[in-house]
VOGUBA-817727 format. One record per residue: residue in one letter; x, y, z of N, C-alpha, C in turn. Coordinates in steps of 0.02 Angstrom, whole numbers, padded with zeros to 5 digits, always signed. Example, Ala and Ser with C-alpha at 12.3 -4.5 7.8 and 13.67 -1.06 7.14 Angstrom:
# residues 2
A+00660-00284+00390+00615-00225+00390+00660-00165+00390/S+00642-00112+00354+00684-00053+00357+00645+00002+00394/
//
This chain:
# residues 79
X+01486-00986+00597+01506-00987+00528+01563-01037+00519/X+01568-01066+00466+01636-01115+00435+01685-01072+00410/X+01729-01100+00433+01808-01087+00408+01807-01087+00326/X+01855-01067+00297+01873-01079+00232+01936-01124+00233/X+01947-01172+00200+02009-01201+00184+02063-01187+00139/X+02033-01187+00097+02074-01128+00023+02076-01063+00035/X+02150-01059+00011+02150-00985+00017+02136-00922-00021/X+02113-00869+00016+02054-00818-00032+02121-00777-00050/X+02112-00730-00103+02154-00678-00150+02153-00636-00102/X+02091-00613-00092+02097-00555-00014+02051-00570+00036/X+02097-00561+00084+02071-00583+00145+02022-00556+00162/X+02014-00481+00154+01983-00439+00177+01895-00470+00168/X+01898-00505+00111+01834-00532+00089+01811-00598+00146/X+01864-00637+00164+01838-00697+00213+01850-00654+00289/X+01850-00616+00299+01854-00578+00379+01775-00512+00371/X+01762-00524+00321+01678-00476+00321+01620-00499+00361/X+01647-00565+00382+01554-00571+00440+01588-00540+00509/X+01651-00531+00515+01657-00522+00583+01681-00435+00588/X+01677-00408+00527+01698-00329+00530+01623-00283+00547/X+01620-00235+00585+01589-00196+00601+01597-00122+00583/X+01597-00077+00556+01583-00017+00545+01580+00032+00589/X+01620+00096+00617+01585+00112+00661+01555+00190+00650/X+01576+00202+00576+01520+00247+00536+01442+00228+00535/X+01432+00285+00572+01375+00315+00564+01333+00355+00490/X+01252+00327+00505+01232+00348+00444+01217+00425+00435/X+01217+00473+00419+01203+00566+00439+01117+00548+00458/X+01117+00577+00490+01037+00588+00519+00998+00632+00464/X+00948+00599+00485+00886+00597+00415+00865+00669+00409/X+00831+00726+00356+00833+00783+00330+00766+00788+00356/X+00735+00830+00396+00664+00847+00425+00646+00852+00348/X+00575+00846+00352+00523+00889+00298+00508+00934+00320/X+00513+00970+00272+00502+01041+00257+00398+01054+00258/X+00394+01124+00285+00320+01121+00302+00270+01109+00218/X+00305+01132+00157+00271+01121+00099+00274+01046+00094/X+00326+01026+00112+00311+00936+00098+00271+00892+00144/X+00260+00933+00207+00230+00915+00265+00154+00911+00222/X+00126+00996+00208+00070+01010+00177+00044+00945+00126/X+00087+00942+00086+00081+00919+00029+00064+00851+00038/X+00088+00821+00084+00076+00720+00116+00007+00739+00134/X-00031+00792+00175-00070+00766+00215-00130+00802+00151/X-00120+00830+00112-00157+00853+00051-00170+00781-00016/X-00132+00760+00008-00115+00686-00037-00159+00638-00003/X-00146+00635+00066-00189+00573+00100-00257+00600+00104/X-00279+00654+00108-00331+00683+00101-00379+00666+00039/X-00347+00673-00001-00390+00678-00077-00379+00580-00088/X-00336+00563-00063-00349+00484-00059-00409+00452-00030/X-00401+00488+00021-00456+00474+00068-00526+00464+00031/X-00549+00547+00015-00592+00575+00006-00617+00497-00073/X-00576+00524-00102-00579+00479-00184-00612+00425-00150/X-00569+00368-00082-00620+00309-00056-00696+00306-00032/X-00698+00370+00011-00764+00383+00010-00810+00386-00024/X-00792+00437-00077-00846+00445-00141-00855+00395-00193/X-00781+00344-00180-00804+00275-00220-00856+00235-00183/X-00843+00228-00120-00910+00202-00078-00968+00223-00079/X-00983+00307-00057-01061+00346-00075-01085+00310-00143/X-01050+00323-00191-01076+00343-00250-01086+00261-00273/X-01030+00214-00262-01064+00125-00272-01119+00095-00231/X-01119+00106-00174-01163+00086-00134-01226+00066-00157/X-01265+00110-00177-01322+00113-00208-01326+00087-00262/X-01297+00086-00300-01286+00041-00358-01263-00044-00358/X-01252-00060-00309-01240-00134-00260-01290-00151-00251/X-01326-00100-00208-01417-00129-00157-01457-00155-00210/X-01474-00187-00201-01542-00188-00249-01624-00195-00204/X-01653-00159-00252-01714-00122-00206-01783-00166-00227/X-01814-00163-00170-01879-00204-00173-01909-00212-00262/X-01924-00139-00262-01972-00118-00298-01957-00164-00373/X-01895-00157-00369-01865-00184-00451-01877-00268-00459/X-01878-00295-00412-01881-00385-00409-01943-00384-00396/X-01999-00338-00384-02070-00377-00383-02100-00357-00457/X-02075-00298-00493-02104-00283-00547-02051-00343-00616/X-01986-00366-00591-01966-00434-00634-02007-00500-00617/X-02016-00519-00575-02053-00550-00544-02128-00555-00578/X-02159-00493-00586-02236-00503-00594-02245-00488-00672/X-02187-00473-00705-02172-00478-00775-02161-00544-00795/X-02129-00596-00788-02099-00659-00778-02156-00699-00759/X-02200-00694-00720-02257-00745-00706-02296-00731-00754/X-02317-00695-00790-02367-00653-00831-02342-00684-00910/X-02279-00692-00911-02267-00701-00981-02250-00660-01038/X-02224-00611-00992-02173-00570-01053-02112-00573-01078/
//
């Protein structure tokens, strides 16, 4: 780091890259078993919602023989 040449109002502000802390942060609060429940009830029904967006589009994506030979033999025919 560079020096400062001018002088600061408080020092305390140009000596902050080299100050360290030696507070500690309090250790983190377990979850509780309803909040435990409740995440894996959440990722669950997330889940599930992706699946049934997949089942249920899938089929509606494919497209099936049957439908392109009867456009097909409509279309040569002249309808």
């Amino acid at each position: 780091m560079f020096r400062r040449s001018e002088p600061v109002p408080f020092a305390f502000i140009a000596e902050t890259d080299r100050f360290r802390s030696n507070v500690t942060a309090p250790p983190r609060e377990r979850a509780s078993l309803s909040q435990m429940a409740g995440r894996w009830l959440l990722g669950l029904t997330l889940a599930a919602g992706l699946v049934g967006a997949l089942v249920l589009g899938t089929p509606a994506l494919s497209q099936s023989q049957a439908t392109t030979q009867t456009q097909q033999s409509q279309a040569s025919q002249g309808h």
